[in-house]
C-alpha positions in Angstrom: 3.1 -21.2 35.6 2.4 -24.0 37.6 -0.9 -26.1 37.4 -3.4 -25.1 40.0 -3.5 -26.8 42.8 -6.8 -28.8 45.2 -5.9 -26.8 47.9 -5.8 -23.2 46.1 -9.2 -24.5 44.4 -11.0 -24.9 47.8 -10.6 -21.8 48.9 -12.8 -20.1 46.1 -15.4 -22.7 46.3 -15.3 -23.6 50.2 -13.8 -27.4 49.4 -16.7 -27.9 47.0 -15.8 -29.6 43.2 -17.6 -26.8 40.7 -19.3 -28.4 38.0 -17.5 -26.5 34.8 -18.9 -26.3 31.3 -16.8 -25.3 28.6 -17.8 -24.7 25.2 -15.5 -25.7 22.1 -13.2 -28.6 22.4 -10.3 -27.3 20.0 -6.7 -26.7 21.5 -7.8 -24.3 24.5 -11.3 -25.6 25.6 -9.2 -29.0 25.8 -6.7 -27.9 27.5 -8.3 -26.1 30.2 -10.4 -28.7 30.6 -8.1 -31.2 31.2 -6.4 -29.0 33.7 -9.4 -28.4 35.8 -10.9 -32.4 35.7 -6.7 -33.1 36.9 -7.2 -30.8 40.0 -10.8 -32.7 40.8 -13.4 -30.7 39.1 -16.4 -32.0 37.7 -16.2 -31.3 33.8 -18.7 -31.2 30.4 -17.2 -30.2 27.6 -19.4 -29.7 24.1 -18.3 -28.9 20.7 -20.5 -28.6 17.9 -18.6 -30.8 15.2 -15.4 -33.1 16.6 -13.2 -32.4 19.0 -10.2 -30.7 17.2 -11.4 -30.1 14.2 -11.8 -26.5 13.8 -9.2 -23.7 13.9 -6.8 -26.4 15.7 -7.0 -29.1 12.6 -6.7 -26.4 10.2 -3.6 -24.7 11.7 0.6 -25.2 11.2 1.7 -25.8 14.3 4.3 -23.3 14.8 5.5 -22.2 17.8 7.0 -18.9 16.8 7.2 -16.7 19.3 10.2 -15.0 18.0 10.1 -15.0 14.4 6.7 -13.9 14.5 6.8 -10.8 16.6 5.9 -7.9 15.0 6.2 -4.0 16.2 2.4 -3.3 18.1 3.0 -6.7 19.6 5.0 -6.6 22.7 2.6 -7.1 25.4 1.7 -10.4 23.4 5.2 -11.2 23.2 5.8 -11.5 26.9 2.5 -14.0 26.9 3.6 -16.3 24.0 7.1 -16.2 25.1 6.1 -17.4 28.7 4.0 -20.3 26.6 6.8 -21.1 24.2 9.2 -22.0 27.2 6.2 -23.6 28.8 5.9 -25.9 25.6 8.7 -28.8 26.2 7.2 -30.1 29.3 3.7 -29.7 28.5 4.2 -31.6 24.9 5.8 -34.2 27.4 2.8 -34.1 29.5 0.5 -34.5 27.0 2.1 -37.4 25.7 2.7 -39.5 28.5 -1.2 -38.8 29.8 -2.5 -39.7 26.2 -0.4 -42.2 25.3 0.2 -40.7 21.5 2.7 -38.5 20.3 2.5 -35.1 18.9 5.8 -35.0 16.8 7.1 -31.8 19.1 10.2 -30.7 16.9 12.9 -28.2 17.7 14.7 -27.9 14.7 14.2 -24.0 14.7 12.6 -21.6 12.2 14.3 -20.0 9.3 13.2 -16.5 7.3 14.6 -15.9 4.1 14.7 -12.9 1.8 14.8 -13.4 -2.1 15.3 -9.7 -2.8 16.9 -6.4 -2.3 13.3 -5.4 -0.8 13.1 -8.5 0.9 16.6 -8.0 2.7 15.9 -4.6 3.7 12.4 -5.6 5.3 13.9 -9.0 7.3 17.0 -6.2 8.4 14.8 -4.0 10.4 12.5 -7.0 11.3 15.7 -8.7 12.4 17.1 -5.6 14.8 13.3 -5.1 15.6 13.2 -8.8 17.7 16.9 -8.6 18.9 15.9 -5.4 20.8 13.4 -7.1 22.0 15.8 -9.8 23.2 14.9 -12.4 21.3 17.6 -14.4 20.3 18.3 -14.3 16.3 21.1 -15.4 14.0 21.6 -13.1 10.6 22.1 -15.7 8.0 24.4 -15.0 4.3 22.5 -16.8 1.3 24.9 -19.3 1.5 24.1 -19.8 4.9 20.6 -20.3 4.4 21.4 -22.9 1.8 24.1 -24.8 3.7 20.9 -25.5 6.1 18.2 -26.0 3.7 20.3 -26.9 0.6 16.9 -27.3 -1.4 16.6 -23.3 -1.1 16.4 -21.6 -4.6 19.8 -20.6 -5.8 20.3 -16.6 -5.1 18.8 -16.5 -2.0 19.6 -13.2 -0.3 19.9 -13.8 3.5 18.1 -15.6 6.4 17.5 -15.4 9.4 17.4 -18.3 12.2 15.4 -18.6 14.8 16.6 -22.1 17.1 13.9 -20.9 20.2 11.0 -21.2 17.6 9.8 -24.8 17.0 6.6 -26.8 15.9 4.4 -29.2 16.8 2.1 -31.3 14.8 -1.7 -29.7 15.8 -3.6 -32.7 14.5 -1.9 -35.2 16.8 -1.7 -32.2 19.2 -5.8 -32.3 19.3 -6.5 -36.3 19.3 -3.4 -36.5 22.5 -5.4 -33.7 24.2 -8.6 -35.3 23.9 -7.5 -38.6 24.8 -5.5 -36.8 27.6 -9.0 -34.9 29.0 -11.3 -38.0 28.8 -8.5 -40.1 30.8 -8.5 -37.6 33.6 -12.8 -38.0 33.4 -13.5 -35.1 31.5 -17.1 -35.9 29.6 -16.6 -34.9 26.1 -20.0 -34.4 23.9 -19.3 -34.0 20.1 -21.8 -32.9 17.5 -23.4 -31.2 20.4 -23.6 -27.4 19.7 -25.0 -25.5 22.6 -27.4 -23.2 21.7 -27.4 -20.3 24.7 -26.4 -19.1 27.6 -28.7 -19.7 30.5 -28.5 -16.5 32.9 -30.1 -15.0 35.6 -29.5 -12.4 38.0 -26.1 -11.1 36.3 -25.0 -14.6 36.8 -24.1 -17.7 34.3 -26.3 -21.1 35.8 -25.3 -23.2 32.8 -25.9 -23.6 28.8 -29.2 -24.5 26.9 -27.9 -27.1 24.2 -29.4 -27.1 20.8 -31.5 -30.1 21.4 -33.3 -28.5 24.3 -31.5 -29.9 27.1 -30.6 -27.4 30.0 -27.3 -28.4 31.9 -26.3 -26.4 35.2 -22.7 -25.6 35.9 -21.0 -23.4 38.9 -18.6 -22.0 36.0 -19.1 -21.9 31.8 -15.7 -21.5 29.9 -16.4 -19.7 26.3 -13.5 -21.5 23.8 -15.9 -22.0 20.6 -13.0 -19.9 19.1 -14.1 -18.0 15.8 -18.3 -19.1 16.6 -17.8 -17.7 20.1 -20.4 -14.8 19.3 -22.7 -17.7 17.8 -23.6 -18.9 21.6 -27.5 -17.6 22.6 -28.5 -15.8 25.7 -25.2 -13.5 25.6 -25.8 -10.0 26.9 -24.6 -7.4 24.4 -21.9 -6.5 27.0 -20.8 -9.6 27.2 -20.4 -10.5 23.3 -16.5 -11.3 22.5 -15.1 -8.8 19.9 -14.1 -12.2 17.9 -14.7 -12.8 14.0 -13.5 -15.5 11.7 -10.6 -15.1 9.4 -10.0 -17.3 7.0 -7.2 -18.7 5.7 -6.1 -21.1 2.8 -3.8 -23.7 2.8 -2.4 -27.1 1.2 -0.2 -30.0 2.1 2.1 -31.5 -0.4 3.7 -34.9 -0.1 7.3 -34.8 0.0 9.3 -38.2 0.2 10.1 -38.8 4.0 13.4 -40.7 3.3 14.3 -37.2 1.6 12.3 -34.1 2.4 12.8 -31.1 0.5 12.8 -28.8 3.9 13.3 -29.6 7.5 12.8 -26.6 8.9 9.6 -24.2 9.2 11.0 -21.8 6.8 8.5 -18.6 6.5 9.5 -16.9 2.7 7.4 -13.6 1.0 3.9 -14.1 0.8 3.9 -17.7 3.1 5.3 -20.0 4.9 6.0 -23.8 4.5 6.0 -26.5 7.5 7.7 -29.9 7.0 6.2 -33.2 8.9 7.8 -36.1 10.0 5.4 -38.2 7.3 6.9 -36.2 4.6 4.0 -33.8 4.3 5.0 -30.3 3.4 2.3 -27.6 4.2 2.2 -24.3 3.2 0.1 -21.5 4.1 -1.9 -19.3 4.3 -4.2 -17.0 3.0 -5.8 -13.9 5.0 -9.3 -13.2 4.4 -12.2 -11.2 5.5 -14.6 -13.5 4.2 -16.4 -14.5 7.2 -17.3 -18.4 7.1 -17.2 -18.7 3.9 -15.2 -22.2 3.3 -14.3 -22.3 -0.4 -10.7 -23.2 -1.3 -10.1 -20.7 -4.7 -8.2 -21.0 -7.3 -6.6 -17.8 -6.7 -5.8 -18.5 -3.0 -4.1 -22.1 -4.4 -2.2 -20.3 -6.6 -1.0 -17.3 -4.6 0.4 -20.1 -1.9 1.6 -22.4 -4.5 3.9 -19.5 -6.2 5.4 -18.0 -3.1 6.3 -21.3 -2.0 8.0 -22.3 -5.3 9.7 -18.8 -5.0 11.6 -20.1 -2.1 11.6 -23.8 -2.6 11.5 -24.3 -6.5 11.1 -28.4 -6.0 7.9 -28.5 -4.9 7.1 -28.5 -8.4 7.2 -32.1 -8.8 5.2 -33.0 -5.8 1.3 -34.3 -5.7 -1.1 -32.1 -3.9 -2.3 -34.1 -0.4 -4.8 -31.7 0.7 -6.2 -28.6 0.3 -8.6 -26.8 3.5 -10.2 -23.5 4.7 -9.7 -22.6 8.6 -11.2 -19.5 10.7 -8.8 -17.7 12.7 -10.7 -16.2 15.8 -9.7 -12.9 16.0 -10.1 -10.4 18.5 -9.7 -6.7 17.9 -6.5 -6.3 18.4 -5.5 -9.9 16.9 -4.2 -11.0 20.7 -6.4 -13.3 23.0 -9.2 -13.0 25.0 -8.7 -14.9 28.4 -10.6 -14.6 31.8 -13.7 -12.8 33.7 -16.4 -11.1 32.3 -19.4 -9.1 33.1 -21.5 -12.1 33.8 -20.5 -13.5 37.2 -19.9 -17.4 36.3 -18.4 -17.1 32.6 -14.7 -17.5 31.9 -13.6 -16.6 28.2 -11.2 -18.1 25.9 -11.0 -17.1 22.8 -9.7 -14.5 19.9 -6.3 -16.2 19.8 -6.1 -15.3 16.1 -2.8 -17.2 14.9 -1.6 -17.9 18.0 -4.2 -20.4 19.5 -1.5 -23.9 18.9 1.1 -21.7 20.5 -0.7 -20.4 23.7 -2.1 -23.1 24.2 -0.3 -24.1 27.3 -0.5 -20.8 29.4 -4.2 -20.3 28.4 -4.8 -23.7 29.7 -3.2 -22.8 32.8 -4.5 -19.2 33.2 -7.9 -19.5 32.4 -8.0 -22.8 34.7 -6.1 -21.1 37.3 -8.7 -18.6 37.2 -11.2 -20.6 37.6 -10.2 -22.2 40.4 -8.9 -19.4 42.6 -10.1 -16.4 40.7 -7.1 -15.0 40.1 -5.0 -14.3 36.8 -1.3 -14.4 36.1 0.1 -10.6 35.7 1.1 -11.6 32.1 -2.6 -13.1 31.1 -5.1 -10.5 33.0 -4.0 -7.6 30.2 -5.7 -9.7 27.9 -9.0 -9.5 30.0 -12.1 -8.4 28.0 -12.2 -5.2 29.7 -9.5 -3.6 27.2 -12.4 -3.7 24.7 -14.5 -1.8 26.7 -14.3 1.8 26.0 -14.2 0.8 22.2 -17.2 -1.2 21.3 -16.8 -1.3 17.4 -16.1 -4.7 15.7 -15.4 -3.3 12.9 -11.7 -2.9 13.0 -9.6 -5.4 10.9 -6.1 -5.6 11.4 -2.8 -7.8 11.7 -0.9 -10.2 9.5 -3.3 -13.0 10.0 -0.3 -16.1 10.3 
């Protein structure tokens, strides 16, 4: 995908700038605003706590389009594969428009088995994503520990994944929003919008909370887990989006000598190294709605499958503990594009997946916005799949 152009733009709005609000400045409403204030459009962005700080600060950053793909998944996998090979030059593009790096690393990912169970589960895993073509390397024990040689001894077998990488999603959110206010977006933090103003089948704009009415041509829905929160939403138009949470914790390993330097995923969790030496792990899965209490019982159930795997994290101080909300659709895969209101664009339900789409939803959803059309591999992710099933009830996925 390539980023939409002036020209393309013109011809949906007869050489008019739109005026475009998007709601929610984590990974996605950042970077579809940036893309549509670089091709000349007039854009206000608003986001009820900081920019960043929601499902994007409490993420991993893994970029595993391989290693995570699971069977039910293979539409998704053509959309996060096009955004994993979309990733090196965006990363670069973020960085040089922001001025701050966001420690892109391409070490690969590795997925280890401790037991006889374990091995047979990676095996069909394993032949599951190499029929899907994704590229895959079976791993011995000894393998695995010749990589990572702070692995428990006994491990059974790995498998490596070099296409699947990481990113740091902290830095990731502060070089976006540097990136988006440098190409004139106006950012308003701490400014939750309270509805939807529509009339006649058609969005004019948002009401914020404070009372103030702001018009817009187009509205772009990225409040990611709260994106059924926004007022003024017909019922038809209501994402199929809930919060998930998940647990997780840093630990401080010593940056001269990490413990782990690749994203290793083991039983029960997975474990992220940074270049500062910080080693997270996570994370829980929880129907819990927003409820943001860390529990003993999540801390514990983390901090034992990671010492399964890596049995020196014992002697490391605890940096951080948090609580994050995984929006998630339905069917755990994204919601991008059109809806039944003429004038609103949706982002959202990206579930564990929001840091790694984030560069083909920026493009898509901009794309669309400009010229009203969708790439093939983004429309099947329309709202209109939910359609004929209006029940939220459904829970289902891993959750990662």
């Amino acid at each position: 995908m390539t980023k939409p152009s002036i020209s393309s733009k013109s011809s949906r709005f007869g050489g008019a700038w739109p005026h475009v609000v998007v709601i929610g400045a984590g990974v996605c409403g950042l970077g579809i605003a940036w893309r549509l204030a670089q091709a000349g459009c007039t854009v206000d962005i608003f986001e009820r706590g900081e920019a960043g700080h929601g499902a994007t600060w409490a993420a991993a950053g893994m970029l595993a389009a391989g290693a995570e793909a699971e069977p039910g998944e293979q539409r998704l996998l053509e959309l996060t594969r096009i955004s994993l090979a979309a990733w090196p030059n965006f990363a670069r593009e973020v960085e040089a428009a922001s001025g701050l790096t966001i420690d892109y690393r391409d070490q690969g990912t590795l997925v280890v088995a401790l037991t006889h169970d374990d091995v047979e589960q990676l095996r069909f895993t394993y032949e599951f994503q190499r029929d899907l073509g994704i590229e895959l390397q079976w791993l011995s024990g000894a393998e695995a520990r010749a990589r990572e040689p702070h692995l428990r001894p006994g491990v059974a077998a790995a498998v490596y994944s070099a296409g699947d990488h990481q990113v740091d999603n902290r830095k990731l959110a502060l070089a976006l929003k540097q990136a988006a206010l440098g190409a004139g977006v106006t950012l308003r933090e701490r400014c939750p919008v309270r509805a939807l103003a529509v009339e006649g089948e058609r969005a004019r704009g948002v009401h914020l909370a404070d009372g103030v009415f702001i018009d817009a041509d187009v509205v772009v829905l990225a409040a990611g887990a709260w994106s059924r929160e926004i007022g003024g939403l017909p019922v038809e138009a209501l994402p199929p989006v809930r919060p998930v949470k998940g647990q997780m914790l840093a630990l401080q390993m010593d940056p001269a000598a990490p413990l782990l330097s690749h994203v290793l995923w083991a039983p029960k969790a997975y474990l992220v190294p940074r270049v500062d030496g910080r080693l997270l792990i996570g994370a829980t899965v929880e129907e819990k709605g927003f409820d943001d209490a860390m529990t003993a019982g999540g801390v514990l159930s983390l901090l034992e499958a990671a010492w399964r795997v890596l049995p020196g994290i014992e002697e490391l101080p605890i940096a951080e503990t948090w609580v994050g909300f995984r929006p998630t659709s339905r069917d755990d895969a994204p919601i991008l594009g059109p809806t039944v209101v003429e004038g609103l664009v949706i982002a959202t339900g990206h579930h564990r997946n929001g840091i790694l789409l984030a560069p083909v939803t920026a493009e898509a959803v901009s794309g669309y916005v400009l010229t009203g059309e969708m790439p093939a591999a983004a429309a099947q992710f329309s709202a209109e799949r939910f359609a004929a099933a209006p029940s939220l009830a459904t829970v289902g996925g891993s959750g990662r």
